[in-house]
C-alpha positions, 0 to 999 in steps of 0.5 A: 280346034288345034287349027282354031287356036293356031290362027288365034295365035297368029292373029294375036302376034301380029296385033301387037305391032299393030297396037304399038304403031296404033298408039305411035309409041317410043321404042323400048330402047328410047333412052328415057321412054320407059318411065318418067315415074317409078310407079305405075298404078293399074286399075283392075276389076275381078274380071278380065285379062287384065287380074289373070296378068296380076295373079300371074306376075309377068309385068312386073318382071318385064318391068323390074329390070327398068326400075319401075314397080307396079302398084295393083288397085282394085275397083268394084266395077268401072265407073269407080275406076275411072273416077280412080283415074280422073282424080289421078289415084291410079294411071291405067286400067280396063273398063267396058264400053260405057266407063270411059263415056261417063268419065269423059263426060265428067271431063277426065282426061283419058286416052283409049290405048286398045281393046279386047275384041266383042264378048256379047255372052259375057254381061246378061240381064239374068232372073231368079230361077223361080221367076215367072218372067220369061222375056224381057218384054215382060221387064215392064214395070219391073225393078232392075240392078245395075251398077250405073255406066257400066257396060251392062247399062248399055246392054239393058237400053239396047235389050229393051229397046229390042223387046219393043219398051222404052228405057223409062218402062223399067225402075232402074235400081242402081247397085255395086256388083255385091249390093245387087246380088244381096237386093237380087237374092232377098227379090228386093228387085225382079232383075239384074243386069251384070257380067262375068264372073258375077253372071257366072257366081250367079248362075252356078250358085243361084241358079240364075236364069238368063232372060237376054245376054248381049249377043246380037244386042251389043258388041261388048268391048272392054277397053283399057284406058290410060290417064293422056298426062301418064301416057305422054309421058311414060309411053314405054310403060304403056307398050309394056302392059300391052306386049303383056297383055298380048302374050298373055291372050295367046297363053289363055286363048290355048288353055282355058284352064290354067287360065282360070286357076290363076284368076280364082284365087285372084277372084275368090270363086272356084275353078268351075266358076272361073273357067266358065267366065273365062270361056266367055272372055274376048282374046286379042288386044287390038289398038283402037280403030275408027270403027269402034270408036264409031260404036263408042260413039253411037253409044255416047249419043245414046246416053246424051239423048236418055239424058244419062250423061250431062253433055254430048262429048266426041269420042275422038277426044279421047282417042290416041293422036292419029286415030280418027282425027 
């Protein structure tokens, strides 16, 4: 295990300079790279990285001594944040794999900066735990939550897909986190597709039973996105959150546990809770390379041909300039 964490740590040191060449980033010493706004607003979901850096306060102590302050926005899931982001009410944030196609098909001007590795066991299609549904092929006909472009969208067309049904054999029934709980405890539906720590709540408080998670069925990415106009111009801002985020991937990969009691209380769930779902995060910020923008691809044609999203778009448009281009 020692031997397992070292490498993880290693890993993640090296990436970070892989991320900031990635994304051809200024300097920190770049006379006026920091910040052309005193501002940054972030985007955040109860979930991730991302909030375990909120709660513990590190940016805006790296931030601080540059004049620039840090405005937290929270978001019930990704689809709400990038449309946050496409409107201009926030300048940065994370997402799974399908936010940011829906949002680039609504044409928000975004830029991928990096991303977590694949976390498969972190979203599942899960049932009540009186449910006499046993596989997902037995989903036929039957009424599933899911909040719409999120990444367990994906996860529901693929596990169908596998389970040998059509995406048009189930009722989708499309629902924020908290309303698809509340439908899926009254059995106003038969199934929930959802991730981490929602899974996790319900698992632990409901008792939950999982029909498919996401391994072996999708990679399960999360992205962090940033509005193009804010990181053209504020890109030492940009390398900041990152350095941050990377430090703080190397400090949760070696201690689940203080990791999740500084995210409970950011999440309002129980140490228990949160620690499971932090088991099942992904750790190490990676910059974006052509073989994920690949798979983010096959997943925008996916949702072209469903006719989910209302035009093909290239994920190439919203890559850092170098990147597959």
């Amino acid at each position: 295990m020692r031997s397992t964490l070292r490498s993880v740590r290693r890993q993640l040191i090296l990436s970070l300079g892989h991320v900031a060449l990635g994304l051809g980033l200024a300097t920190a010493g770049a006379s006026n790279a920091w910040a052309e706004n005193a501002v940054v607003r972030i985007g955040y979901q109860k979930y991730g990285t991302l909030t375990i850096l909120k709660g513990k306060g590190d940016l805006e102590k790296r931030l601080a001594p540059l004049g620039v302050s840090v405005k937290w926005v929270e978001f019930p899931a990704g689809p709400q944040l990038l449309e946050g982001l496409n409107v201009g009410s926030i300048d940065f944030g994370n997402v799974g794999e399908a936010p940011p196609i829906f949002a680039q098909a609504a044409g928000a001007d975004l830029v991928y900066v990096a991303n977590q590795p694949p976390s498969p066991t972190a979203e599942a299609i899960v049932v009540p735990k009186g449910s006499t549904v046993k596989s997902v092929a037995e989903l036929k006909g039957k009424k599933i939550a899911l909040n719409k472009g999120s990444n367990v969208h994906y996860l529901l067309v693929k596990a169908l897909e596998k389970a040998g049904l059509k995406y048009t054999d189930v009722q989708t029934i499309f629902l924020p986190p908290a309303d698809a709980r509340a439908a899926f405890e009254r059995g106003s539906v038969d199934a929930w597709a959802i991730w981490d720590p929602f899974l996790a709540a319900a698992e632990k408080q409901i008792g939950a039973r999982v029909l498919a998670d996401g391994k072996g069925i999708v990679a399960n990415h999360q992205f962090y996105l940033a509005s193009r106009p804010y990181a053209n111009k504020n890109p030492g801002v940009i390398k900041a959150i990152v350095s941050e985020l990377q430090k703080l991937d190397v400090w949760a990969a070696n201690d689940f546990a203080a990791a999740a009691k500084v995210l409970g209380p950011e999440i309002g769930l129980n140490q228990e809770i949160t620690e499971l779902s932090v088991r099942r995060f992904a750790y190490g910020i990676q910059p974006i390379t052509t073989t994920v923008a690949a798979q983010q691809q096959q997943i925008a044609d996916a949702f072209f041909q469903l006719k989910l999203i209302p035009k093909a778009i290239r994920i190439a448009d919203a890559l850092p300039d170098g990147v597959g281009k």
